[in-house]
N, CA, C and O atoms as CSV, one atom per row, in Angstrom:
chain,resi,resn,atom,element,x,y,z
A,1,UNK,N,N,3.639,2.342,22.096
A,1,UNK,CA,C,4.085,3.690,21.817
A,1,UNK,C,C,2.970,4.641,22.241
A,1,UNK,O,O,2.001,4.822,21.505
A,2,UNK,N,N,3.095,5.245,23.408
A,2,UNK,CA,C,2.259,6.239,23.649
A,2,UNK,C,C,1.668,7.167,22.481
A,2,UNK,O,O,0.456,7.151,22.264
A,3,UNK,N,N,2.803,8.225,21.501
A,3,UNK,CA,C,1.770,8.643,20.502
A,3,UNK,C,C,2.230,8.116,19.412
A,3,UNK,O,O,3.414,7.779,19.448
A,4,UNK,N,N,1.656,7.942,18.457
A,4,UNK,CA,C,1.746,8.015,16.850
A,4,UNK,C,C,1.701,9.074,15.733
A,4,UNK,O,O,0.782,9.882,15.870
A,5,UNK,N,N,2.273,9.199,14.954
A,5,UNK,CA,C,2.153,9.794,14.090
A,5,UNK,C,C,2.701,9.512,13.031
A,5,UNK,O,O,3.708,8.818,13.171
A,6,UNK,N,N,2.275,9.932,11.419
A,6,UNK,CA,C,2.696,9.136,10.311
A,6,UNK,C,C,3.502,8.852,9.950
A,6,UNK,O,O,3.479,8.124,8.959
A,7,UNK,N,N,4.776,9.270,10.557
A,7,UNK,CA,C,5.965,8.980,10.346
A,7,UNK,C,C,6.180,7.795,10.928
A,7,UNK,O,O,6.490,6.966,10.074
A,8,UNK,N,N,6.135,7.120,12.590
A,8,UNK,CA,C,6.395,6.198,12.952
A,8,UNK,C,C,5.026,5.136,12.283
A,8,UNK,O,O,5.288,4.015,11.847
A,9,UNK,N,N,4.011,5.526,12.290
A,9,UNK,CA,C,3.012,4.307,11.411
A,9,UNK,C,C,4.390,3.986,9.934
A,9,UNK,O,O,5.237,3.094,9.971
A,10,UNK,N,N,4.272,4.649,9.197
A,10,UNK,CA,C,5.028,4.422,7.942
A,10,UNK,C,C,6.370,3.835,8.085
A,10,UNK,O,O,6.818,3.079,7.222
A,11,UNK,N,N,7.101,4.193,9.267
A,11,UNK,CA,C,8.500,3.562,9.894
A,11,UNK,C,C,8.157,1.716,9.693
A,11,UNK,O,O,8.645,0.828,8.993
A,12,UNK,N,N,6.923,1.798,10.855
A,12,UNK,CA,C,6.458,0.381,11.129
A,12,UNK,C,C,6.151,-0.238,10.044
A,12,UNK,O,O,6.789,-1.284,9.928
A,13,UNK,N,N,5.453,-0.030,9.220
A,13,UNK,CA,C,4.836,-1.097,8.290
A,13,UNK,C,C,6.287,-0.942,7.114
A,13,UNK,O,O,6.624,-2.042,6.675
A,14,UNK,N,N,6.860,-0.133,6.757
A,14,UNK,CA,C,7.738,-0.304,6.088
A,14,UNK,C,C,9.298,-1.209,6.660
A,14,UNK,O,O,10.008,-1.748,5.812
A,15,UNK,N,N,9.634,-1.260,8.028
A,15,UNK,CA,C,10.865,-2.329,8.622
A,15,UNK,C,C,9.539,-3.338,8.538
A,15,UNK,O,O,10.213,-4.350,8.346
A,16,UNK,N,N,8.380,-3.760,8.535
A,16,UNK,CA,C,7.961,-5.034,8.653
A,16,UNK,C,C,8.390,-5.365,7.333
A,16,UNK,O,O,9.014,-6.416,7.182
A,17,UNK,N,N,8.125,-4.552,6.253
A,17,UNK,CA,C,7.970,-4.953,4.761
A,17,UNK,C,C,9.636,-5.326,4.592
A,17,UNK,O,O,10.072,-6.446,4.326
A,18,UNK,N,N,10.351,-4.237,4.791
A,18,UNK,CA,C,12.015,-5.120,4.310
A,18,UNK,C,C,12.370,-6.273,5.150
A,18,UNK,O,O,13.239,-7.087,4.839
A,19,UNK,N,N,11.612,-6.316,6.311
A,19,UNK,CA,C,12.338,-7.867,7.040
A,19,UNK,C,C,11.263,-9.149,6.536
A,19,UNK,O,O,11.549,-10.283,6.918
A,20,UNK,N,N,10.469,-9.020,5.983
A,20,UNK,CA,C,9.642,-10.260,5.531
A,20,UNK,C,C,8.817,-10.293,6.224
A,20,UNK,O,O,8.571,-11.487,6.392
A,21,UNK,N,N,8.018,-9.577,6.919
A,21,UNK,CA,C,6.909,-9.701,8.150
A,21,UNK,C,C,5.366,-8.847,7.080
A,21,UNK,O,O,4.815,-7.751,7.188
A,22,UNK,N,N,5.193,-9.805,6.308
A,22,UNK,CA,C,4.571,-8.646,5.384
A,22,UNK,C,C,2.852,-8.747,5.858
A,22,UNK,O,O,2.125,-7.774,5.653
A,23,UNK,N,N,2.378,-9.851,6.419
A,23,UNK,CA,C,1.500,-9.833,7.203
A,23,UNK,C,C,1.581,-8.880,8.080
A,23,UNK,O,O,0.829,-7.907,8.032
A,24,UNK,N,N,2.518,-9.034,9.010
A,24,UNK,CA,C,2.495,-8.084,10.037
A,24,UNK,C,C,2.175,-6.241,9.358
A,24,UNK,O,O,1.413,-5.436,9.894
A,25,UNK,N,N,2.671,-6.092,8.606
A,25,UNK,CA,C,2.736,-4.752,7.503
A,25,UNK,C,C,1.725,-4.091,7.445
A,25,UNK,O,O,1.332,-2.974,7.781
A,26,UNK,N,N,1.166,-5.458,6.693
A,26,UNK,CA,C,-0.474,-5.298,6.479
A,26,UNK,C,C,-1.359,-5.366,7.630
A,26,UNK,O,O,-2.272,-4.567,7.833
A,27,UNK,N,N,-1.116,-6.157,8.230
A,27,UNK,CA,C,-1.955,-5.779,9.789
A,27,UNK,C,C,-2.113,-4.310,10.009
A,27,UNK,O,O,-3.229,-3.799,9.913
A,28,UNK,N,N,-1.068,-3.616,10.295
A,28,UNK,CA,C,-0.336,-2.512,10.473
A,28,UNK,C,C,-1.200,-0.997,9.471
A,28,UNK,O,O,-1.599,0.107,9.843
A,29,UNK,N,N,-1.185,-1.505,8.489
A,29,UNK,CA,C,-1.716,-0.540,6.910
A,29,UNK,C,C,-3.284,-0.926,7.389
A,29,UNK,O,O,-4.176,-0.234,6.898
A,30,UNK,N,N,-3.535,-1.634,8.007
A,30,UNK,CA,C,-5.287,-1.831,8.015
A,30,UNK,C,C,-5.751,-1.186,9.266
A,30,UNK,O,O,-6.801,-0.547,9.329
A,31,UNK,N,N,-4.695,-1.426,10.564
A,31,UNK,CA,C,-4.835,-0.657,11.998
A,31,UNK,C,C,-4.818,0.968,11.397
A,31,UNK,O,O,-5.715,1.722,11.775
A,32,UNK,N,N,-3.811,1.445,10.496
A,32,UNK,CA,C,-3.255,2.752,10.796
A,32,UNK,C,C,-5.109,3.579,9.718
A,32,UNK,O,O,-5.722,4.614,9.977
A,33,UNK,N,N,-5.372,2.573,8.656
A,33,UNK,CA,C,-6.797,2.927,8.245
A,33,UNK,C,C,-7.712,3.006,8.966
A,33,UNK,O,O,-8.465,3.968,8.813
A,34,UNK,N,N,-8.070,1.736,10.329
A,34,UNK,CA,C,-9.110,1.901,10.620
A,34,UNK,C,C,-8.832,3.175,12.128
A,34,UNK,O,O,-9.671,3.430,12.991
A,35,UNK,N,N,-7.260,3.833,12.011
A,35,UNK,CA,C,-7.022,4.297,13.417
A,35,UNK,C,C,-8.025,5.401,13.312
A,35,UNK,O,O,-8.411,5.771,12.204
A,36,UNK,N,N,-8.600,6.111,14.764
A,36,UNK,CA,C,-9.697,6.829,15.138
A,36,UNK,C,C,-8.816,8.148,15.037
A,36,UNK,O,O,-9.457,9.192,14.920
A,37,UNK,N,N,-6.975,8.267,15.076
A,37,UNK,CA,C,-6.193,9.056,15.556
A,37,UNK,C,C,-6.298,10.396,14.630
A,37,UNK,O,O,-6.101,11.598,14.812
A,38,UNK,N,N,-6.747,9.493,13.443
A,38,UNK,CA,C,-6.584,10.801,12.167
A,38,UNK,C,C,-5.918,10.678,11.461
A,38,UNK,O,O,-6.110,11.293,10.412
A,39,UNK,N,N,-4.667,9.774,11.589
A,39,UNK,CA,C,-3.461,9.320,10.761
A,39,UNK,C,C,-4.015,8.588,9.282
A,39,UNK,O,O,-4.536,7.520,9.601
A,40,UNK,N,N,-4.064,8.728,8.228
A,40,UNK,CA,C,-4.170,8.374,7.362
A,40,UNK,C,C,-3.501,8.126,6.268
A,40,UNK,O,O,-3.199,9.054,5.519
A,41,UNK,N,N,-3.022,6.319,5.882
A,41,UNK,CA,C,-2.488,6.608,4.609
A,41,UNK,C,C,-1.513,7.375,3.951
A,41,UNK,O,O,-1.938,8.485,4.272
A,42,UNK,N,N,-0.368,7.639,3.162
A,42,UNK,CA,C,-0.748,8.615,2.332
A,42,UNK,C,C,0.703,7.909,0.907
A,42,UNK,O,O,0.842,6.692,0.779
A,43,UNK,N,N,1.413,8.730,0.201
A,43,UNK,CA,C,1.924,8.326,-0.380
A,43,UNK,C,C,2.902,7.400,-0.275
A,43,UNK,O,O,2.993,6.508,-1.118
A,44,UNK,N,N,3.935,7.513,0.990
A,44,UNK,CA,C,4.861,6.839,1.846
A,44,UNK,C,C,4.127,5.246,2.180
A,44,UNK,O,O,4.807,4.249,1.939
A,45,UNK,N,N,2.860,5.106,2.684
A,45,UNK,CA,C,2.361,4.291,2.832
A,45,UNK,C,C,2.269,3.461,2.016
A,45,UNK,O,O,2.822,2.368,2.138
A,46,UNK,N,N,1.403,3.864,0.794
A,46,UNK,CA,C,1.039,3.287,-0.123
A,46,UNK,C,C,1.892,2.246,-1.264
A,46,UNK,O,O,1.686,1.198,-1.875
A,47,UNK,N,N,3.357,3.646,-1.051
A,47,UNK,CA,C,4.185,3.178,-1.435
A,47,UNK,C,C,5.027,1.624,-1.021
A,47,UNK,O,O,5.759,0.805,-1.577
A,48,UNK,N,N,4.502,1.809,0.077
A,48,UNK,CA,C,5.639,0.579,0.983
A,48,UNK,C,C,4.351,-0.723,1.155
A,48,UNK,O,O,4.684,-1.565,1.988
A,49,UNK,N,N,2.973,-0.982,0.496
A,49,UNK,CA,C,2.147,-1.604,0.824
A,49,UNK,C,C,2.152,-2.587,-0.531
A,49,UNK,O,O,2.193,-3.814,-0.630
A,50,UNK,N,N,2.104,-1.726,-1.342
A,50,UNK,CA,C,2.095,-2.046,-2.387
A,50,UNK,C,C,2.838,-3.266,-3.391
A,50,UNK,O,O,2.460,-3.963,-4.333
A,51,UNK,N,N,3.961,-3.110,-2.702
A,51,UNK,CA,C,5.160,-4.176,-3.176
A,51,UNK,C,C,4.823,-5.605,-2.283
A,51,UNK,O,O,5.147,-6.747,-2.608
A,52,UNK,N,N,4.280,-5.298,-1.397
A,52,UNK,CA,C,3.761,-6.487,-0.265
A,52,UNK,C,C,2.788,-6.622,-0.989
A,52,UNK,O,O,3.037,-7.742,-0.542
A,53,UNK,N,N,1.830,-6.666,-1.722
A,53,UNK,CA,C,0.871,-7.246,-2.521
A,53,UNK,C,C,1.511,-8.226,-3.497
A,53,UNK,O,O,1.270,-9.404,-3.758
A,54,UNK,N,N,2.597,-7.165,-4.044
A,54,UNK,CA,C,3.381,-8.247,-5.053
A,54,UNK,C,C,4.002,-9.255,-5.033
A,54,UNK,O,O,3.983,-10.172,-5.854
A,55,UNK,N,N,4.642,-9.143,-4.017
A,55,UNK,CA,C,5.724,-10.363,-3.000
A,55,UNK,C,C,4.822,-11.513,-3.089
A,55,UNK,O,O,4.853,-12.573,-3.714
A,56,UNK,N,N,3.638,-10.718,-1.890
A,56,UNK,CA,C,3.012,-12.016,-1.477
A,56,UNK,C,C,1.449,-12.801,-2.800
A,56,UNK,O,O,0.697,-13.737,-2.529
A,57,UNK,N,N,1.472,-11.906,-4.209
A,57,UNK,CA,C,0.617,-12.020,-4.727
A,57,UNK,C,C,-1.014,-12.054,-4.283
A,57,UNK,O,O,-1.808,-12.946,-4.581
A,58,UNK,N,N,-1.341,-10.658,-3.371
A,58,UNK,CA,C,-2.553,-10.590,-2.711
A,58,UNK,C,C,-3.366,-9.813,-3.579
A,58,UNK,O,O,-3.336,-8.590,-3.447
A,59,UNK,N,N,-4.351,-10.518,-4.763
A,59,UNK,CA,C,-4.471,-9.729,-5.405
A,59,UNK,C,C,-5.964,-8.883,-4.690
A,59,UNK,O,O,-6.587,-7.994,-5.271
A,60,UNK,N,N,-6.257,-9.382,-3.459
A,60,UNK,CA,C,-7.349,-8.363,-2.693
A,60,UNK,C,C,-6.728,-7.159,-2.096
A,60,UNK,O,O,-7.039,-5.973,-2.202
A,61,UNK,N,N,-5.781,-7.744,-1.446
A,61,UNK,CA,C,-5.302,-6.465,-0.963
A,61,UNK,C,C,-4.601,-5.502,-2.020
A,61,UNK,O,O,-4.706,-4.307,-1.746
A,62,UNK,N,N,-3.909,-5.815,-3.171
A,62,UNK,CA,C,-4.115,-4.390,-4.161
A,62,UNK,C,C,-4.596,-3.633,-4.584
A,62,UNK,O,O,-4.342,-2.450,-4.814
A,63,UNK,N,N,-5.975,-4.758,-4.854
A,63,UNK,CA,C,-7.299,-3.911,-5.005
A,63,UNK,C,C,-7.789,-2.895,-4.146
A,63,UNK,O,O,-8.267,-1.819,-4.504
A,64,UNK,N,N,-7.609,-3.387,-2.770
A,64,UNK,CA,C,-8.190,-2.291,-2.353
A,64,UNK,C,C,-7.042,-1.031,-1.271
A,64,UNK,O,O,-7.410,-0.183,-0.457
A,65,UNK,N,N,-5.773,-1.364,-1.674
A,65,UNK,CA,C,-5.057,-0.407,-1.518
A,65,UNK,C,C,-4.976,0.534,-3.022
A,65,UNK,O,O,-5.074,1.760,-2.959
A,66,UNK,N,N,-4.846,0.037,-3.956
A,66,UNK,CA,C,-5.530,0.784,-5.010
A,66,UNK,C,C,-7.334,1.738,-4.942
A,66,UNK,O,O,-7.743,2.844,-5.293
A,67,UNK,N,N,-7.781,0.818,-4.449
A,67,UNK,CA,C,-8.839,1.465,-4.276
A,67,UNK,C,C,-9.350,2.868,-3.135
A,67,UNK,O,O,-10.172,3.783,-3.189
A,68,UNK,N,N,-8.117,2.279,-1.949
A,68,UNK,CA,C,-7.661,3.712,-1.191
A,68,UNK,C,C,-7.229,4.681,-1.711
A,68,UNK,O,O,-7.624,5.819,-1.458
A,69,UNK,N,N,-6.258,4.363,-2.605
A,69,UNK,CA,C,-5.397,5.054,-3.051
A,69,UNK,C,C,-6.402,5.902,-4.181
A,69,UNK,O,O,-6.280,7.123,-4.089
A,70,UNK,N,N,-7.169,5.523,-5.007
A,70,UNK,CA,C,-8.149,6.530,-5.639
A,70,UNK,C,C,-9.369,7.878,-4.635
A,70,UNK,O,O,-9.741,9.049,-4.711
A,71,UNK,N,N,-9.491,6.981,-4.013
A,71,UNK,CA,C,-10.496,7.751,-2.588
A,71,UNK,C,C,-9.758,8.622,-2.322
A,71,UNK,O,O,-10.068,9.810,-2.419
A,72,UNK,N,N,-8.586,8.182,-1.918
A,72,UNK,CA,C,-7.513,10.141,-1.714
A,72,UNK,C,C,-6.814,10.646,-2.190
A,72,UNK,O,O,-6.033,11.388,-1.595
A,73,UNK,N,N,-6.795,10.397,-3.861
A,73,UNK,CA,C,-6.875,11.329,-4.809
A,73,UNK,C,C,-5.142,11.107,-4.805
A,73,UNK,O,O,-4.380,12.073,-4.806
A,74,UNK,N,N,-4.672,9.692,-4.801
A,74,UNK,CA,C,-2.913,9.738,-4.680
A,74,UNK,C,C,-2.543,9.043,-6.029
A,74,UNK,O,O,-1.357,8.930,-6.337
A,75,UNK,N,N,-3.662,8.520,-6.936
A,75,UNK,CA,C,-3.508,7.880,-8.340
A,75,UNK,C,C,-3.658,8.761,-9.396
A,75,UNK,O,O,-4.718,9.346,-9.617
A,76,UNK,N,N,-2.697,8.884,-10.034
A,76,UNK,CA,C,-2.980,9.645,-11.325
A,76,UNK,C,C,-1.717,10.894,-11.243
A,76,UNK,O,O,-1.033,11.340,-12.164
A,77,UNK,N,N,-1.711,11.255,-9.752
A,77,UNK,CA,C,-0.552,12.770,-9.671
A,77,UNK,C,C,0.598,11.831,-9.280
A,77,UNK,O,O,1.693,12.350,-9.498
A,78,UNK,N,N,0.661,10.486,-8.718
A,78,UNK,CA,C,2.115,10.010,-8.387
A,78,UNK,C,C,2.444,8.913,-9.101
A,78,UNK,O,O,1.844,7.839,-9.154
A,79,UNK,N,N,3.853,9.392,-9.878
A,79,UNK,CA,C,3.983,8.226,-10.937
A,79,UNK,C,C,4.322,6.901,-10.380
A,79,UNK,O,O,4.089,5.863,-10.998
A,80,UNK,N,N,4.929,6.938,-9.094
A,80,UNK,CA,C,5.460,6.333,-8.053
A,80,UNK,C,C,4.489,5.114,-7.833
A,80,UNK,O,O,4.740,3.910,-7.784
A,81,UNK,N,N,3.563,5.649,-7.740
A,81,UNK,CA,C,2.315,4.781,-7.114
A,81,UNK,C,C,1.675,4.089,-8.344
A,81,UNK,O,O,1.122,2.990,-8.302
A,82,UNK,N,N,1.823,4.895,-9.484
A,82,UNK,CA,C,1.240,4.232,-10.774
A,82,UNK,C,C,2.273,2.642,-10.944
A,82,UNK,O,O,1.934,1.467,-11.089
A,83,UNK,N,N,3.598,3.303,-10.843
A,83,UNK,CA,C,4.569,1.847,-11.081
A,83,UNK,C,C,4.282,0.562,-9.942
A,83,UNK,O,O,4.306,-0.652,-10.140
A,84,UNK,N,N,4.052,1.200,-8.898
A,84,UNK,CA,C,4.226,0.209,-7.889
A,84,UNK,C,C,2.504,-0.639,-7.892
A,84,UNK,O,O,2.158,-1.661,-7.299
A,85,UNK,N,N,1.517,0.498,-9.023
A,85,UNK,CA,C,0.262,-0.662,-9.001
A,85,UNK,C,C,0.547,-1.673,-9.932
A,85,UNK,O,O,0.232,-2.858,-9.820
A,86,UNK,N,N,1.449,-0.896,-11.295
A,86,UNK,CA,C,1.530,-2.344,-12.288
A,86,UNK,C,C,2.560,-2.815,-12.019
A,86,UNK,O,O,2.915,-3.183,-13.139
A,87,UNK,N,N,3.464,-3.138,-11.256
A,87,UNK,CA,C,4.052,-4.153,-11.073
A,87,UNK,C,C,3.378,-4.787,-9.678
A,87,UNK,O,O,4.038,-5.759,-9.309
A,88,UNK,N,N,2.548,-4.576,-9.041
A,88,UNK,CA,C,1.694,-5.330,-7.658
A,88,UNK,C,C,0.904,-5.965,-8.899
A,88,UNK,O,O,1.239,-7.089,-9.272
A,89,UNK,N,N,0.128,-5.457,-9.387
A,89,UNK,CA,C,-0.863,-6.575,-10.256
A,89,UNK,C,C,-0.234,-7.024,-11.199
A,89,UNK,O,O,-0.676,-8.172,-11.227
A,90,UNK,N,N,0.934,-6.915,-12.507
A,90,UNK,CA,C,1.548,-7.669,-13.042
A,90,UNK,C,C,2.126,-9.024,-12.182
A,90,UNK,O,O,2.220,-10.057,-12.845
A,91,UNK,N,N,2.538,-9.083,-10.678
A,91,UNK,CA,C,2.938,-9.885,-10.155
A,91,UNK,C,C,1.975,-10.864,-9.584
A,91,UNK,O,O,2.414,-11.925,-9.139
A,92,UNK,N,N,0.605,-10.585,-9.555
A,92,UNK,CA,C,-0.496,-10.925,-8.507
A,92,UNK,C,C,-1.204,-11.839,-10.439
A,92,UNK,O,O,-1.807,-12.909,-10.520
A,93,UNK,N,N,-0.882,-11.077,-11.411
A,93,UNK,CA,C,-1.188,-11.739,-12.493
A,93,UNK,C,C,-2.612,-11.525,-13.201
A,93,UNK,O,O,-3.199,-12.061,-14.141
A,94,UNK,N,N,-2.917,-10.363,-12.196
A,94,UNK,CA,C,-4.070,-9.533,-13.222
A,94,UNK,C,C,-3.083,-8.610,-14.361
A,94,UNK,O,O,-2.703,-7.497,-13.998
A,95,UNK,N,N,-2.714,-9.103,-15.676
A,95,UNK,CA,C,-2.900,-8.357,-16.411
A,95,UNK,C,C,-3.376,-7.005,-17.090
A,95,UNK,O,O,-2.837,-5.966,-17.471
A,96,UNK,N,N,-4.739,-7.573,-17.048
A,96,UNK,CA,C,-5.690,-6.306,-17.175
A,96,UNK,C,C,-5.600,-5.525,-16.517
A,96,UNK,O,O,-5.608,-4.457,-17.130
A,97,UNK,N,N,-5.498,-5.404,-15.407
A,97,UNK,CA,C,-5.407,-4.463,-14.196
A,97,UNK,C,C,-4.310,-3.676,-14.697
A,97,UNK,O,O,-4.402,-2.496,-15.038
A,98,UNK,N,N,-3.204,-4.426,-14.727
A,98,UNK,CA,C,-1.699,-3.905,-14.927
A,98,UNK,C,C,-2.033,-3.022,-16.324
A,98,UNK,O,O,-1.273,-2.053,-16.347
A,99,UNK,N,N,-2.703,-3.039,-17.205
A,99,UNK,CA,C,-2.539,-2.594,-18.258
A,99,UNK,C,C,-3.717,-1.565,-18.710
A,99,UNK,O,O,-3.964,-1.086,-19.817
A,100,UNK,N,N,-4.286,-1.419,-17.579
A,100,UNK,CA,C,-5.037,-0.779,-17.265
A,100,UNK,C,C,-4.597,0.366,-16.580
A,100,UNK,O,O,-5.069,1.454,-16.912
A,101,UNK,N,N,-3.858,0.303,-15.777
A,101,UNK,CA,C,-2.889,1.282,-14.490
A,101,UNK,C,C,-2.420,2.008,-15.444
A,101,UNK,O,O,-2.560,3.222,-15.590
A,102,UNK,N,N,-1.545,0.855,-16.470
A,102,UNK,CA,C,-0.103,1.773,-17.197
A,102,UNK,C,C,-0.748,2.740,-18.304
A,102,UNK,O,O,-0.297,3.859,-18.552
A,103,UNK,N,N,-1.751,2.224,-18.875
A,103,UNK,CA,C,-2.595,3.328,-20.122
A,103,UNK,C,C,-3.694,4.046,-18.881
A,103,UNK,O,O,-4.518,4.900,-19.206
């Protein structure tokens, strides 16, 4: 694709996530972080990354999509993102984490 922009990044990693390509997703969520383009992240993303932690029980990669997700200030104002951390770590089976998110 000649250009990108967050809409088609978020397109991509989200058809990887509903067809089962959740590696591929994540490939995808780590390219569009480390991209030079400017594209960054944002709620849409996070949103659609997140459940791929849970699926696949990655409890690194929650961590540190959680941990993105604090760096740009998207935890705490979206309830969205609060649900989708405790049920990624309720599923991954950090507890604490999960109960940590929800209080």
């Amino acid at each position: 694709m000649p250009e990108r922009d967050k809409v088609s990044w978020n397109t991509v990693i989200g058809l990887c996530s509903m067809n089962g390509f959740y590696n591929k997703a994540l490939w995808f969520f780590r390219e569009m972080v480390a991209e030079s383009s400017g594209f960054k992240p944002d709620l849409v993303t996070v949103i659609s990354v997140l459940p791929i932690c849970a699926e696949t029980e990655d409890k690194v990669m929650a961590r540190l999509v959680h941990c993105y997700a604090l760096k740009v200030g998207l935890v705490g104002c979206h309830v969205k993102i609060g649900n989708a951390l405790v049920d990624a770590y309720g599923k991954c089976g950090n507890e604490k984490a999960s109960k940590h998110v929800f209080l």
